[in-house]
C-alpha positions as CSV (number, residue, x, y, z in Angstrom):
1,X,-2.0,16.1,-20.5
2,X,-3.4,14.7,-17.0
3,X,-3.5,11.2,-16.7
4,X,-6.6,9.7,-13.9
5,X,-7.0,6.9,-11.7
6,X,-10.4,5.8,-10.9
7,X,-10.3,3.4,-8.0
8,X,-14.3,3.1,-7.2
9,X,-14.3,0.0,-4.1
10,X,-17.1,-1.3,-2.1
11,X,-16.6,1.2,0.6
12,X,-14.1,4.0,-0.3
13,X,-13.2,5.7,-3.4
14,X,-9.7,6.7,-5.1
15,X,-8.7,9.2,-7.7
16,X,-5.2,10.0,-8.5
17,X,-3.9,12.5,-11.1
18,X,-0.8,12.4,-13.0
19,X,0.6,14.7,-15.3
20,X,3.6,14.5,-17.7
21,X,6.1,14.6,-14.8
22,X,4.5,14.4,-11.7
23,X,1.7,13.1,-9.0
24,X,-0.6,16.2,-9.2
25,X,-3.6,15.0,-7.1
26,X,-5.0,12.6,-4.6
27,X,-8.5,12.3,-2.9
28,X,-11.3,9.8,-0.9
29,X,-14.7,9.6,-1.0
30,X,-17.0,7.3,0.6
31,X,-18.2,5.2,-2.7
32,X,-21.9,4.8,-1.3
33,X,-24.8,2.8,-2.1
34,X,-24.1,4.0,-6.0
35,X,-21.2,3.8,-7.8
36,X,-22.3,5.5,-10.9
37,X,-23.0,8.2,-8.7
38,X,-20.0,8.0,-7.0
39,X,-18.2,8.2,-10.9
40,X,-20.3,11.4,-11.4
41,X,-19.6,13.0,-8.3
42,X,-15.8,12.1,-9.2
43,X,-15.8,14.0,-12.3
44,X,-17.2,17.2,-10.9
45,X,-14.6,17.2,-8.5
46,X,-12.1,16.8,-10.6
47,X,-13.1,19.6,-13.3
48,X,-13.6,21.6,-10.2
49,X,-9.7,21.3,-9.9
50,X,-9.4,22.4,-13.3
51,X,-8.6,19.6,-14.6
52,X,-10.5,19.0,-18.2
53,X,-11.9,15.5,-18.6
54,X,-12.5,15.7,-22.5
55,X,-8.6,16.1,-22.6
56,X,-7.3,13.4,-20.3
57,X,-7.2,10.1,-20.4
58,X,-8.9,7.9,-17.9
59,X,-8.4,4.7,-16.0
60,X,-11.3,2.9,-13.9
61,X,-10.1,0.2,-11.7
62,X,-11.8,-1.0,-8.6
63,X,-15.2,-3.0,-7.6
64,X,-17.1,-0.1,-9.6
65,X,-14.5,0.2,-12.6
66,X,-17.7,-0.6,-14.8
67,X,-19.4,2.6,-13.6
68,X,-17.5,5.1,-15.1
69,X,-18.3,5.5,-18.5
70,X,-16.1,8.4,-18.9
71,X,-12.7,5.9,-18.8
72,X,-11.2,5.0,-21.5
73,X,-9.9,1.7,-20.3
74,X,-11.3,-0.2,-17.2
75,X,-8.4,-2.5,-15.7
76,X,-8.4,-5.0,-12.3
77,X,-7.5,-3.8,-9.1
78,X,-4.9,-6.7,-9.1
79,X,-2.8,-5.2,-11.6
80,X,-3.4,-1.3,-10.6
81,X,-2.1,-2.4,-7.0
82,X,1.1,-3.8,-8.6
83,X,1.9,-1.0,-10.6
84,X,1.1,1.7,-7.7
85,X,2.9,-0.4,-5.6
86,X,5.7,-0.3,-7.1
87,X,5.8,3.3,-8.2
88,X,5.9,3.9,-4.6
89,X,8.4,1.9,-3.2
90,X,10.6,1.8,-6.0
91,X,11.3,-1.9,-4.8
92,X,12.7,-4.6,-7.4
93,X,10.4,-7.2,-5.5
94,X,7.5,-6.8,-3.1
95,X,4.9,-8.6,-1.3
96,X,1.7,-6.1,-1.1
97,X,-0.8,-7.0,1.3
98,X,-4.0,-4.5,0.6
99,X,-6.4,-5.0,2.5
100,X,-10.1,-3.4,1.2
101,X,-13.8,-3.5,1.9
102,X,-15.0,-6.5,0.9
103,X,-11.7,-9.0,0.3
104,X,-8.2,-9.0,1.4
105,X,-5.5,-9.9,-1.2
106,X,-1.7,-10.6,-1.1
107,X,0.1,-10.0,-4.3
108,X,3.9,-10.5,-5.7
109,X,5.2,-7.7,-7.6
110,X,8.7,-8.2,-9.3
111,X,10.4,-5.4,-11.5
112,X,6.6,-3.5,-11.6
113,X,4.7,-6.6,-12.8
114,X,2.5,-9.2,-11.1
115,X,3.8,-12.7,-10.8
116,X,1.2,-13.9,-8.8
117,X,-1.2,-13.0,-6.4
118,X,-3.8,-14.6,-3.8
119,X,-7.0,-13.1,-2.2
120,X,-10.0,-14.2,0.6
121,X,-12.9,-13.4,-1.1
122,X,-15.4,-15.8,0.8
123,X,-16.2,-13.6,3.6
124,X,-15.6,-9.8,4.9
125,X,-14.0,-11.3,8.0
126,X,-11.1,-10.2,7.6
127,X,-11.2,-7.2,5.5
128,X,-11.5,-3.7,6.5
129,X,-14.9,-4.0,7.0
130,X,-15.3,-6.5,9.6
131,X,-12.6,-4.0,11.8
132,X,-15.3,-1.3,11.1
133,X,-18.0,-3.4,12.3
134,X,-15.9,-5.0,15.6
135,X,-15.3,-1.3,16.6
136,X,-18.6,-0.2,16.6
137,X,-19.7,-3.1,18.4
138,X,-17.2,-2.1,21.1
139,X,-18.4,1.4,20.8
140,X,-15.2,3.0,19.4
141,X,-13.7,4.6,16.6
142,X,-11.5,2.4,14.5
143,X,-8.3,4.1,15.0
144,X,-9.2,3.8,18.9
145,X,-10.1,0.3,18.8
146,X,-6.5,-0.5,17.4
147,X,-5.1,2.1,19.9
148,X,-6.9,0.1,22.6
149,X,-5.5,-3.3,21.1
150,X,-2.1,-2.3,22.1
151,X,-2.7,-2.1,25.6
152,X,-4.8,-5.4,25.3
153,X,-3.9,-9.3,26.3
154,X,-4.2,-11.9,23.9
155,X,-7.6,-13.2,23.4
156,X,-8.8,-15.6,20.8
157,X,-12.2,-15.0,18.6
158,X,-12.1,-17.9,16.4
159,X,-15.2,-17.4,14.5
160,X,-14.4,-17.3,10.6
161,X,-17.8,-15.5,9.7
162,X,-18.5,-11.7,10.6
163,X,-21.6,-12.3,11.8
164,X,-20.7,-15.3,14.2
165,X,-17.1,-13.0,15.3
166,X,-19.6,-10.3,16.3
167,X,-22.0,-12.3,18.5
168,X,-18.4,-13.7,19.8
169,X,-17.2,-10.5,20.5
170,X,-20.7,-9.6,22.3
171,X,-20.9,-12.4,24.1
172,X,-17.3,-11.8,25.6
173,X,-18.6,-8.0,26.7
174,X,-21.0,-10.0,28.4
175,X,-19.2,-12.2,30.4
176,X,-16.6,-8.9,31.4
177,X,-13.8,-9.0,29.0
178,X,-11.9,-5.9,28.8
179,X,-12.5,-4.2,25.5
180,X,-8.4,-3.5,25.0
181,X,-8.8,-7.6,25.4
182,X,-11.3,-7.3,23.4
183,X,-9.9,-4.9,20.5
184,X,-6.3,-7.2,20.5
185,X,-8.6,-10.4,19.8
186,X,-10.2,-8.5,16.8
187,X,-6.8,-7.5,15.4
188,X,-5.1,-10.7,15.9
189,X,-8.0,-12.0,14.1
190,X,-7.5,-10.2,10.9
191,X,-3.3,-10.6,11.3
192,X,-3.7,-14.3,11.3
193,X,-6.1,-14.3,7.9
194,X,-3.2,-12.3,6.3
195,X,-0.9,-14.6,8.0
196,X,-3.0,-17.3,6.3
197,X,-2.7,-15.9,3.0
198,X,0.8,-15.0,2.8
199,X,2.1,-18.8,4.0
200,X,-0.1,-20.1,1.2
201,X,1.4,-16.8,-1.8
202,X,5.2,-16.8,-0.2
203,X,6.9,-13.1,1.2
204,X,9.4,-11.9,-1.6
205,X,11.2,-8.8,-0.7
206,X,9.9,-6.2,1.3
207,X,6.2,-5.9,2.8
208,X,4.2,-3.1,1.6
209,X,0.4,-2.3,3.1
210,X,-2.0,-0.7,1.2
211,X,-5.9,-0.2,1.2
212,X,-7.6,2.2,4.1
213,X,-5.7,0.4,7.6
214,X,-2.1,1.7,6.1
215,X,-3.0,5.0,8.4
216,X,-3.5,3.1,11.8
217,X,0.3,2.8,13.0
218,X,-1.1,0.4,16.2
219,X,-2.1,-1.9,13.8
220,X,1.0,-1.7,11.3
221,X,3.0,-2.5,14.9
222,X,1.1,-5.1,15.6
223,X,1.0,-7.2,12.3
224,X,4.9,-6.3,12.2
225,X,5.4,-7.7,15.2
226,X,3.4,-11.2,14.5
227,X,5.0,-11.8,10.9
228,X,8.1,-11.1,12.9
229,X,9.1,-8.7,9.6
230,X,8.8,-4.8,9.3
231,X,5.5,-4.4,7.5
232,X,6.4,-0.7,5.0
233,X,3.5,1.6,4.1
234,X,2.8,5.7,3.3
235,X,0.8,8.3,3.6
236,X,0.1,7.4,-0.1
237,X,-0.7,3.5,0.0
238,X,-4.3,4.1,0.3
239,X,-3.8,5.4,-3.7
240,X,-1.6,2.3,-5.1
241,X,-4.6,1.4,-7.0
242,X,-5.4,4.8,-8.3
243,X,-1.9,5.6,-8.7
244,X,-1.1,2.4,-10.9
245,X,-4.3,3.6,-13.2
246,X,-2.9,6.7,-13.5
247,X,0.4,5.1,-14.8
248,X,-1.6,2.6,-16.6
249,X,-3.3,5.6,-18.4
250,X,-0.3,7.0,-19.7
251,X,-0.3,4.2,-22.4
252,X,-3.5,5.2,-23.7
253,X,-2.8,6.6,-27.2
């Protein structure tokens, strides 16, 4: 019996696969202007692997989770975060800060359940998004930008809207700011939201990243650094909310 993970977001999409014993399979995809596409393209992919659909039992979480009408049970991305979360970590209590798309959210876990959780909804500054959309107005990749941002000075961007940060980070190109300057503003833009966030939720335990920026090491440094707490993460962290629909799915009679 395989047991799936459907975690369709705004911008990237999550599958995991479990089986009776083990993690079996992990993968991305961009989620596009479709979602129900995206879920389509998903289940090829998967009975490519061999892995019959008609047999397994299915878990949609995510932005899209309503766009896969092949899951038996759709559940929020609150509680598939937990659960992945904690499969990962193995942790008693965590603080996961998962940062996606289109919102950021910070959420308590305790012995594999949510106790609470808070999340910045209002605007993609700071999200995932708005780092996507600073880098390419400095011209870089992402993962450069944030390389960049380590060999910056501090440099405020106050704006609290995308679209004002980005005519703020244009205008300071203009007047000849350097763009490690530049990329360190960005970041410590996006670390002071989460900062935001967790003195309103409370840090319990250990801090564990997930979403899409748990691969960029400059900017797990850096957000370490400024909660003045090591900030934990994995190669897997991108899949906590696939992961936790997958282990949610084994409950599916």
């Amino acid at each position: 019996m395989h047991y799936i993970g459907i975690d369709i977001g705004s911008t990237a999409s999550k599958v995991s696969v479990l089986d009776d014993e083990e993690l079996k399979l992990n993968f991305v995809m961009p989620t596009g202007w479709s979602s129900v596409e995206t879920s389509n393209i998903i289940r090829k992919r998967l009975e490519k692997e061999g892995i019959d659909i008609e047999k397994a039992r299915i878990v949609a979480t995510g932005y899209g989770r309503v766009s896969v009408p092949y899951a038996h049970k759709t559940v929020t991305e609150i509680t598939c975060h937990g659960k992945g979360a904690y499969f990962l970590t193995g942790s008693h209590m965590t603080t996961v800060i998962d940062i996606g798309g289109q919102d950021t959210k910070v959420i308590t876990v305790e012995e594999g359940k949510v106790t609470s959780f808070i999340m910045n909804d209002k605007c993609a500054a700071g999200t995932g998004r708005f780092l996507e959309l600073m880098a390419n107005t400095l011209g870089v990749s992402l993962n450069d930008m944030c390389q960049m941002a380590l060999k910056g000075r501090d440099i405020s961007i106050t704006s609290m809207c995308t679209v004002f940060a980005e005519s703020e980070v244009i205008s300071l190109i203009g007047r000849g700011a350097k763009r490690e300057d530049i990329a360190r503003g960005v970041l410590n833009s996006i670390i002071g939201r989460i900062k935001t966030l967790l003195n309103k939720q409370g840090i319990k335990g250990e801090i564990y990243l997930t979403g899409g920026l748990c691969e960029l090491d400059p900017f797990i440094e850096l957000l370490s650094k400024s909660l003045n707490q090591r900030v934990s993460t994995s190669s897997l962290a991108r899949y906590a909310g696939s992961i936790g629909g997958a282990l949610m799915a084994r409950n599916i009679v």
